[in-house]
C-alpha positions as CSV (number, residue, x, y, z in Angstrom):
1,X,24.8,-15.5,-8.2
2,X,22.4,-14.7,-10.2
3,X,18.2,-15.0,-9.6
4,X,15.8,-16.5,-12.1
5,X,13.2,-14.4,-13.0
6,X,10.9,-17.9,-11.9
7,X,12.3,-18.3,-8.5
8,X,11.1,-17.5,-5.2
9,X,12.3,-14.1,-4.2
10,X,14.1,-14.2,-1.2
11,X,12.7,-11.4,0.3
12,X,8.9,-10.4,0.0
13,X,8.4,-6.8,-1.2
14,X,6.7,-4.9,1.6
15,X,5.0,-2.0,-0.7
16,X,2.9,-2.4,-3.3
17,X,2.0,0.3,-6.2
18,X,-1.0,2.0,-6.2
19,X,-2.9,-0.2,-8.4
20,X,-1.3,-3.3,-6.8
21,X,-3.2,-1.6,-3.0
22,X,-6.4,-0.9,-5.0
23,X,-6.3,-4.3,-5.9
24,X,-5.7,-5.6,-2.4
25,X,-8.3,-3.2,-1.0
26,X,-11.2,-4.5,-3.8
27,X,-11.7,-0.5,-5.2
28,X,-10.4,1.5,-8.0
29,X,-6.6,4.0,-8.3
30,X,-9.2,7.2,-7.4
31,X,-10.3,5.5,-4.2
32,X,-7.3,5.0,-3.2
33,X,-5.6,8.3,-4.2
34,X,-9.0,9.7,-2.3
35,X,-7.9,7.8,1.2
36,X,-4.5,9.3,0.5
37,X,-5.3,12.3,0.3
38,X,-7.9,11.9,3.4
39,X,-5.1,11.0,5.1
40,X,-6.6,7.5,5.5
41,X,-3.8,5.6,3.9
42,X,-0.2,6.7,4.1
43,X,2.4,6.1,1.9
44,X,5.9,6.4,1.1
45,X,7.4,8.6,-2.0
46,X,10.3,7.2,-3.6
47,X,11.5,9.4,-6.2
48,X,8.0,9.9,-8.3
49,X,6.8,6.2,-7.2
50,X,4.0,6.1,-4.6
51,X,4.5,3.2,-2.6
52,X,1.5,1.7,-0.4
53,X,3.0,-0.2,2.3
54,X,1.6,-3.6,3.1
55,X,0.6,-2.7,6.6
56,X,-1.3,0.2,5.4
57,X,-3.4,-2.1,3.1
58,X,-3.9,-4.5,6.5
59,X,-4.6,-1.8,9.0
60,X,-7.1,-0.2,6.8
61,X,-8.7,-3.9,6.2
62,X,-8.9,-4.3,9.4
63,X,-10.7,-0.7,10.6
64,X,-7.9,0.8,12.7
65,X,-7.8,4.4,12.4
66,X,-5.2,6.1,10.0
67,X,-2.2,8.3,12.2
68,X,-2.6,9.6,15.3
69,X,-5.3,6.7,16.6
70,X,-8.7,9.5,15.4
71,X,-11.5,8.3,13.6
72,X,-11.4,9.0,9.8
């Protein structure tokens, strides 16, 4: 069975790239590469990808703190 490109997808894709997060986050690629490498955002390497999971994007929207519960 094969998908059209035009449907729904069946499942929703939980990561987003890095300018797809930036994006979602209202900033630019370096911000976010910056709150990566502050250890403010984590994400997930496939491969060479950098994938920003969703729940990163909503935990940092909403002001929890990044890993082990500190202040950033």
């Amino acid at each position: 069975m094969s998908v059209s490109p035009h449907s729904t997808p069946l499942i929703e894709r939980q990561g987003l790239r890095i300018e797809e997060a930036a994006h979602a986050l209202g900033c630019g690629r370096t911000t976010v590469f910056k709150l990566i490498r502050e250890g403010r955002l984590r994400v997930v390497k496939l491969g060479t990808r950098t994938i920003v999971p969703r729940s990163e994007v909503a935990r940092l929207l909403t002001g929890e703190t990044a890993c082990n519960g500190d202040a950033a």
